[in-house]
MARKOL-215352 format. One line per field, with one value per atom (N, C-alpha, C, CB): residue number from 1; atom name; x negated, z, y negated. Coordinates in steps of 0.2 Angstrom, whole numbers, plus 5000, padded with zeros to 4 digits. Glycine has a CB too. Example, Ala and Ser with C-alpha at 12.3 -4.5 7.8 and 13.67 -1.06 7.14 Angstrom:
<atoms>
num	[1:1:1:1:2:2:2:2]
atome	[N:CA:C:CB:N:CA:C:CB]
px	[4934:4938:4934:4943:4936:4932:4936:4930]
pz	[5039:5039:5039:5045:5035:5036:5039:5029]
py	[5028:5022:5016:5022:5011:5005:5000:5003]
</atoms>
This chain:
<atoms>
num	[1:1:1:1:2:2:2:2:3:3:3:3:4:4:4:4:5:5:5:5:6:6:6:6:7:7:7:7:8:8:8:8:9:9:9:9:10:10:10:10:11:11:11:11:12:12:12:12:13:13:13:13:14:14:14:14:15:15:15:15:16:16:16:16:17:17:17:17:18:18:18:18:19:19:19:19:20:20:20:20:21:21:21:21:22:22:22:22:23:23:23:23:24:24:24:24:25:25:25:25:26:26:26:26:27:27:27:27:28:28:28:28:29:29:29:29:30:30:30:30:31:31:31:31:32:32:32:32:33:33:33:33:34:34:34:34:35:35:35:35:36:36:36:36:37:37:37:37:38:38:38:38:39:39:39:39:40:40:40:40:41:41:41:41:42:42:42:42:43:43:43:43:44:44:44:44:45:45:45:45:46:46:46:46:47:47:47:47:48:48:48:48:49:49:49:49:50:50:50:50:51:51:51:51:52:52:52:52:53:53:53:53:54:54:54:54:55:55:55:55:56:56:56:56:57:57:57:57:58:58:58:58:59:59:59:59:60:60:60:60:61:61:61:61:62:62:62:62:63:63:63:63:64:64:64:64:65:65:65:65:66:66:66:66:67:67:67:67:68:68:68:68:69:69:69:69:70:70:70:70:71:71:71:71:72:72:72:72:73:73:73:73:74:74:74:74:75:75:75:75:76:76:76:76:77:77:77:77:78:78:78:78:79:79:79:79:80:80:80:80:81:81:81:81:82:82:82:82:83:83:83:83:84:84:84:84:85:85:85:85:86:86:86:86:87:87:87:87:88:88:88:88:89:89:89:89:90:90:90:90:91:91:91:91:92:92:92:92:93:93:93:93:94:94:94:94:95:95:95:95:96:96:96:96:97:97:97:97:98:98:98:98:99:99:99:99:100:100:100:100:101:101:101:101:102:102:102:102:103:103:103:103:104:104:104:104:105:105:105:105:106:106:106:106:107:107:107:107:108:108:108:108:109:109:109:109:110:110:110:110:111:111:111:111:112:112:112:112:113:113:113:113:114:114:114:114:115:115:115:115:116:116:116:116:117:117:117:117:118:118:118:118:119:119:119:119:120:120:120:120:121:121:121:121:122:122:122:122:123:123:123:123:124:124:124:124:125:125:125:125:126:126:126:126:127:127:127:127:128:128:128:128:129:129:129:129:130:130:130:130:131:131:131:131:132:132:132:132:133:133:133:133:134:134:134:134:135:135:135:135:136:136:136:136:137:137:137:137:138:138:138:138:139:139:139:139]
atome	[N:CA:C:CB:N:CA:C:CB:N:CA:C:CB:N:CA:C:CB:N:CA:C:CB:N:CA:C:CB:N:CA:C:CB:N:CA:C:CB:N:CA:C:CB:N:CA:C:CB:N:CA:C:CB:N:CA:C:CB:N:CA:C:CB:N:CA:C:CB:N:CA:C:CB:N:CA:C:CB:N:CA:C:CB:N:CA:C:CB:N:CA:C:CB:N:CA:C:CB:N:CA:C:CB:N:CA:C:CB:N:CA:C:CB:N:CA:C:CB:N:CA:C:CB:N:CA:C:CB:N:CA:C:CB:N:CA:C:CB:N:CA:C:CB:N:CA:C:CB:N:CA:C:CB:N:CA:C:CB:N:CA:C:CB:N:CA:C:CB:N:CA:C:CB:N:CA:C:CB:N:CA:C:CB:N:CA:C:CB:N:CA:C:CB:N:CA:C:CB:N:CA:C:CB:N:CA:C:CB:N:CA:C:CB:N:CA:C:CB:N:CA:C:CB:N:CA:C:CB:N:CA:C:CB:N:CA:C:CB:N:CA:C:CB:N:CA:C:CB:N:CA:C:CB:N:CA:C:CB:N:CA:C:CB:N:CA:C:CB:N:CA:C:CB:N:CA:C:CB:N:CA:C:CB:N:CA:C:CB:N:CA:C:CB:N:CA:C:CB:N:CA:C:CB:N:CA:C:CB:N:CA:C:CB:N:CA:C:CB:N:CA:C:CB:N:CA:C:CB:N:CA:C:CB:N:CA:C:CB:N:CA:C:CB:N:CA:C:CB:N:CA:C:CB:N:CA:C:CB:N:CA:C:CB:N:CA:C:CB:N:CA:C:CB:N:CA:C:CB:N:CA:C:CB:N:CA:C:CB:N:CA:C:CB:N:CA:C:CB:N:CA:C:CB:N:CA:C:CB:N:CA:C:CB:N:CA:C:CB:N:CA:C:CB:N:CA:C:CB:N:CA:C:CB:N:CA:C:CB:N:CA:C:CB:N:CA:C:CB:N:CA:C:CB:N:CA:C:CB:N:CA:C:CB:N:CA:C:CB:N:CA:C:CB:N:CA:C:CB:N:CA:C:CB:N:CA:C:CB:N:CA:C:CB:N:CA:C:CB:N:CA:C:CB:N:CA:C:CB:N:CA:C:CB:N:CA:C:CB:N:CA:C:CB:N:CA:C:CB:N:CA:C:CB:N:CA:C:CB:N:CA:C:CB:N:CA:C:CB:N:CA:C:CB:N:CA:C:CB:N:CA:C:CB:N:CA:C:CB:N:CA:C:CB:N:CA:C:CB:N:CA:C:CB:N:CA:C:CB:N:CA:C:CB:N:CA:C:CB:N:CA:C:CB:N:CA:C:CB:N:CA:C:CB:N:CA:C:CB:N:CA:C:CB:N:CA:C:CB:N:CA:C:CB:N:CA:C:CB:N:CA:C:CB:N:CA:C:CB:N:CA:C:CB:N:CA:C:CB:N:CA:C:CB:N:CA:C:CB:N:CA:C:CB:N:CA:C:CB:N:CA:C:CB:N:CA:C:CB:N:CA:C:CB]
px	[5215:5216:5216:5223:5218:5218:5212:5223:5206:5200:5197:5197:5199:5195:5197:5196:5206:5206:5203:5213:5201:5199:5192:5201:5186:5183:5183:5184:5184:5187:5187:5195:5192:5193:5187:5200:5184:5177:5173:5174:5170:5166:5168:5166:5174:5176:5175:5185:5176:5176:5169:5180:5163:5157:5155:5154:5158:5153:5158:5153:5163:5166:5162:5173:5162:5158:5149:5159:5145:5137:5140:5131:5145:5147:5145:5158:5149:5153:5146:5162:5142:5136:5131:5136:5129:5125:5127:5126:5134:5138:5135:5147:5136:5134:5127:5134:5122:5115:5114:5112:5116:5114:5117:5118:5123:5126:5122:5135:5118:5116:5109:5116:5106:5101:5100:5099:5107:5106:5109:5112:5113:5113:5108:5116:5103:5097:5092:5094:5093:5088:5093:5085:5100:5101:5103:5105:5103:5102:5097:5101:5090:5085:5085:5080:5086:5086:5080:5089:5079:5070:5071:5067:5063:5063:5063:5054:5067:5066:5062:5070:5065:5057:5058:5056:5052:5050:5056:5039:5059:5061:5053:5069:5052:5049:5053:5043:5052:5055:5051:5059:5052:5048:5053:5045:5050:5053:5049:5055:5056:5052:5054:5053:5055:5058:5056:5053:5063:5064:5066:5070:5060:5062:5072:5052:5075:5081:5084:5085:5087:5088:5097:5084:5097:5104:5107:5104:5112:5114:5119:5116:5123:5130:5131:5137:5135:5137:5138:5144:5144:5149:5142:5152:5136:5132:5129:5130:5127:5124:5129:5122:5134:5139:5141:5146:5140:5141:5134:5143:5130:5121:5123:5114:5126:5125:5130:5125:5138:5144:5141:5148:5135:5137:5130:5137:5125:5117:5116:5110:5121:5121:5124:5126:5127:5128:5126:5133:5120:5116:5112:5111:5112:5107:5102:5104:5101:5096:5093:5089:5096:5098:5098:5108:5095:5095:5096:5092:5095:5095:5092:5092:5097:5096:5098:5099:5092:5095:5094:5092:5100:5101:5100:5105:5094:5092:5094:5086:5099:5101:5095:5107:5094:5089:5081:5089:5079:5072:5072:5069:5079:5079:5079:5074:5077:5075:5082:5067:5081:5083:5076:5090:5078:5073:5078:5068:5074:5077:5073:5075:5077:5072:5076:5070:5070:5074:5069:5072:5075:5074:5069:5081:5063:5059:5060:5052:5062:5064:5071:5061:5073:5080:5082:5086:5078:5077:5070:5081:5071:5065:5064:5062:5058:5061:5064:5054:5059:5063:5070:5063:5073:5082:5084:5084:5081:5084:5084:5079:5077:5078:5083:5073:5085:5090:5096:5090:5098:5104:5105:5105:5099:5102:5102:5100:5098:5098:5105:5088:5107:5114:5119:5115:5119:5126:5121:5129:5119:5117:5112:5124:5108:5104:5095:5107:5093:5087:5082:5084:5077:5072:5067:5071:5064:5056:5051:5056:5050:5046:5046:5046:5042:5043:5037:5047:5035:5033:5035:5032:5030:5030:5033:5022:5035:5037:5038:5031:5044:5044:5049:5037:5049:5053:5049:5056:5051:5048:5049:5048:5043:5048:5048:5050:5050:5049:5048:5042:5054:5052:5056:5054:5054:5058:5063:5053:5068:5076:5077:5081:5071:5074:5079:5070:5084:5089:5091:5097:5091:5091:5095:5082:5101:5104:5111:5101:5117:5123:5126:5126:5129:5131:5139:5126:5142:5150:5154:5151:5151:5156:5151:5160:5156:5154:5151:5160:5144:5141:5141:5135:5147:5148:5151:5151:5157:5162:5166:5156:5166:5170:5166:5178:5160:5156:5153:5151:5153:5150:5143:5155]
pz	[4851:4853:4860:4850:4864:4870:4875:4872:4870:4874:4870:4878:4865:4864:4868:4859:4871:4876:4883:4876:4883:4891:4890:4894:4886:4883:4884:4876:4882:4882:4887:4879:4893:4898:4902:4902:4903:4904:4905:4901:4897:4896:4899:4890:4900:4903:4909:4902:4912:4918:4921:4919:4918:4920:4919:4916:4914:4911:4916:4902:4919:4923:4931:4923:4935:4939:4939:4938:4934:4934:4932:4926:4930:4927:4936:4923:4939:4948:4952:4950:4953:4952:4952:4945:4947:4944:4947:4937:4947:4952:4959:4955:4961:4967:4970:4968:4965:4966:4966:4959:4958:4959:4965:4953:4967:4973:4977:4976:4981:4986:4984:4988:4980:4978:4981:4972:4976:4978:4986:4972:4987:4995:4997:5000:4996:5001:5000:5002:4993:4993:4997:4984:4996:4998:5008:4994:5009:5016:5019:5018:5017:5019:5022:5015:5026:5028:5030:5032:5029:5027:5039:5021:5039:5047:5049:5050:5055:5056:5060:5058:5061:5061:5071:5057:5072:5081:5084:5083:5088:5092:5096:5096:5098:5101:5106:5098:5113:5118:5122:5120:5126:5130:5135:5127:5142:5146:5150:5149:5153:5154:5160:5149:5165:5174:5171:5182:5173:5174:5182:5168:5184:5191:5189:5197:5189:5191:5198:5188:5199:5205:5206:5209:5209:5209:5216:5206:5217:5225:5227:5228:5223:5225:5220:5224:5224:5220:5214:5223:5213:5208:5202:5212:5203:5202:5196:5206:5201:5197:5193:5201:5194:5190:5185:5197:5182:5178:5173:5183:5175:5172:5169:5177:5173:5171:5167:5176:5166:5163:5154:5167:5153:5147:5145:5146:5147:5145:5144:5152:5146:5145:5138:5153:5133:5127:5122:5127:5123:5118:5116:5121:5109:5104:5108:5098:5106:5109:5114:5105:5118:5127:5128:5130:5129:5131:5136:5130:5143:5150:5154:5153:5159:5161:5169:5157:5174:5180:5183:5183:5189:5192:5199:5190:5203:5210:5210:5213:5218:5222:5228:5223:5229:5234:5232:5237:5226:5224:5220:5221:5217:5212:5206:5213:5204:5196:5192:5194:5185:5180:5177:5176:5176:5170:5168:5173:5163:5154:5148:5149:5147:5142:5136:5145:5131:5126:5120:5127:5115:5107:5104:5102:5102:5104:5093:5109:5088:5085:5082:5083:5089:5088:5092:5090:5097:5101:5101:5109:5107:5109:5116:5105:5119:5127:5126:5133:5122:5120:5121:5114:5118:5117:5121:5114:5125:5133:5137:5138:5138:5142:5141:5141:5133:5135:5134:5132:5132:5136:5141:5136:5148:5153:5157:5157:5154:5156:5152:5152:5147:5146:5147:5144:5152:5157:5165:5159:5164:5170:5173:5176:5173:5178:5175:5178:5178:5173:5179:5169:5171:5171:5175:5167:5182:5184:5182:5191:5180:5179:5174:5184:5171:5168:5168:5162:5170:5170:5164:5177:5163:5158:5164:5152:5160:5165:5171:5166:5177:5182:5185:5185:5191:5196:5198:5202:5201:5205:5211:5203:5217:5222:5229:5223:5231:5238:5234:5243:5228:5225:5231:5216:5228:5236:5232:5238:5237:5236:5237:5239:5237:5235:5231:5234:5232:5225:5225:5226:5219:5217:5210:5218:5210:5201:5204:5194:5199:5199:5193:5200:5193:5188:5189:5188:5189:5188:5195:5180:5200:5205:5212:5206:5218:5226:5227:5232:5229:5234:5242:5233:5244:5251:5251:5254:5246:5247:5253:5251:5257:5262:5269:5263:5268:5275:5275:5275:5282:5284:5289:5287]
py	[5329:5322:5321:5321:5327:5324:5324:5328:5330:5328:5325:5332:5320:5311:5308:5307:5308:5303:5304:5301:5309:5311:5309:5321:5311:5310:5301:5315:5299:5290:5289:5287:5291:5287:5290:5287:5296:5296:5292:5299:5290:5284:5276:5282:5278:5270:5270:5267:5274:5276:5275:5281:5279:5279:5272:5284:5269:5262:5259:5258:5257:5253:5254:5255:5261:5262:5259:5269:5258:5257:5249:5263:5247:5239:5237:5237:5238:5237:5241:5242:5244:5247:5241:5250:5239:5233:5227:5233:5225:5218:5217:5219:5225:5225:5222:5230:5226:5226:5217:5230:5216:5207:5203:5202:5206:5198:5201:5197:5209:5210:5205:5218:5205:5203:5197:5203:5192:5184:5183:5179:5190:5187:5186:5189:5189:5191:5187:5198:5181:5176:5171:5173:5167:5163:5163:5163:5171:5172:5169:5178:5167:5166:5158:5168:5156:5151:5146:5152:5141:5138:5139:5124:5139:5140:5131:5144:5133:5126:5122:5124:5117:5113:5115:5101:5114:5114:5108:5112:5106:5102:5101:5105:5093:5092:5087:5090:5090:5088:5085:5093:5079:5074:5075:5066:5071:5069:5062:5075:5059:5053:5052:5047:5048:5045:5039:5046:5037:5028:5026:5024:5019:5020:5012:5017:5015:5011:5011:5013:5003:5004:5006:4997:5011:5013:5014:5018:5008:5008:5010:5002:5014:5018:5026:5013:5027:5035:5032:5040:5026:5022:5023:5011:5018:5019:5026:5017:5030:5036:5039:5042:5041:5044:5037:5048:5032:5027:5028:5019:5031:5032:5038:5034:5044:5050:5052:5054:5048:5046:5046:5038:5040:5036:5040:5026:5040:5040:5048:5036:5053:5061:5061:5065:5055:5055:5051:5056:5050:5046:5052:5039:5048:5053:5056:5049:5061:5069:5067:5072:5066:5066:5075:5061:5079:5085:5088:5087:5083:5083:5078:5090:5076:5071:5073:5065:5069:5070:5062:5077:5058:5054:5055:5051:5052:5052:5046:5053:5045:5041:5039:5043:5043:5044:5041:5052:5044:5042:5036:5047:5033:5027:5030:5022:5037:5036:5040:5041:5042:5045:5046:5041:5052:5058:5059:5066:5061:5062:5069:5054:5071:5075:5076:5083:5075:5069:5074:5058:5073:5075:5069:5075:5068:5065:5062:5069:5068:5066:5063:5069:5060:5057:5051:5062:5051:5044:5042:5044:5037:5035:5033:5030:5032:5029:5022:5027:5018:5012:5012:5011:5015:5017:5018:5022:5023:5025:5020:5031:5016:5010:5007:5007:5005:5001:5002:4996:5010:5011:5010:5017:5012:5010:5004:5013:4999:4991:4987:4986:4991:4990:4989:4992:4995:4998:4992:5011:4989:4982:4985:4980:4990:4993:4991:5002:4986:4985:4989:4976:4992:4995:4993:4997:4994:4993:4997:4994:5001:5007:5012:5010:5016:5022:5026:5021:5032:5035:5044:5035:5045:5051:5056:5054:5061:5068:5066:5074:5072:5076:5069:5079:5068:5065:5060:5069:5053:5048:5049:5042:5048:5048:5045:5053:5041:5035:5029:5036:5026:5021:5014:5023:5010:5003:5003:4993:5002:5000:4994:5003:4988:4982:4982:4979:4975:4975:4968:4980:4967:4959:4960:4954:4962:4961:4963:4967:4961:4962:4967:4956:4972:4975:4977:4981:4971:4971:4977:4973:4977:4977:4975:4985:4978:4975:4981:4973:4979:4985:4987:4985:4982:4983:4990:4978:4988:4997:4995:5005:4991:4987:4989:4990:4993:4994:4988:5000:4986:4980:4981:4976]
</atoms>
């Protein structure tokens, strides 16, 4: 009797072991189909210069504030000196359209836009108001 039961828990034991065995094998399996992640797609990144005319610090840092969190905005840089903002942009998440009028939005309208790189010696003529004083109190 006692080695049917040993006999017994043997078999249980072996068929429990290849049971957990076999578990294994399948979830390692489906992990390793659902691990596979599809490839993703290429980001296609542009970049654009807009010539805007920007008369104060108040100014740039009010461009670089709002327009650094519009949709796939990736990098953005504001010259004070050269008038412009470049942009390098998720090209399947905005558009220049969009950028433009993000920034004719915040009061700053657009003269120009050129594809790629920096603009530079653009004219600082200025003829618009964008809700404050550009004296700054200097006279």
């Amino acid at each position: 009797m006692k080695k049917t039961i040993i006999l017994a828990i043997a078999a249980l034991m072996t068929v429990s072991v290849s049971s957990a065995y076999a578990a294994t094998t399948d979830m390692t399996a489906q992990s390793s189909l659902t691990d596979k992640k599809p490839a993703k797609k290429q980001k296609e990144l542009k970049e654009v210069t807009f010539n805007v005319h920007l008369h104060c610090e108040n100014c740039m840092k009010k461009v670089q504030e709002n327009i650094s969190f519009e949709k796939g905005v990736k990098d953005l840089h504001v010259c004070l000196d050269d008038q412009t903002v470049s942009i390098k942009y998720d090209a399947a998440k905005t558009t220049e359209d969009k950028l433009e009028a993000a920034i004719e939005k915040l009061g700053y309208p657009v003269s120009g836009k050129r594809q790629g790189g920096h603009a530079h010696g653009q004219s600082q003529e200025h003829s618009h108001d964008h809700g404050h004083d550009h004296s700054h109190g200097h006279n």
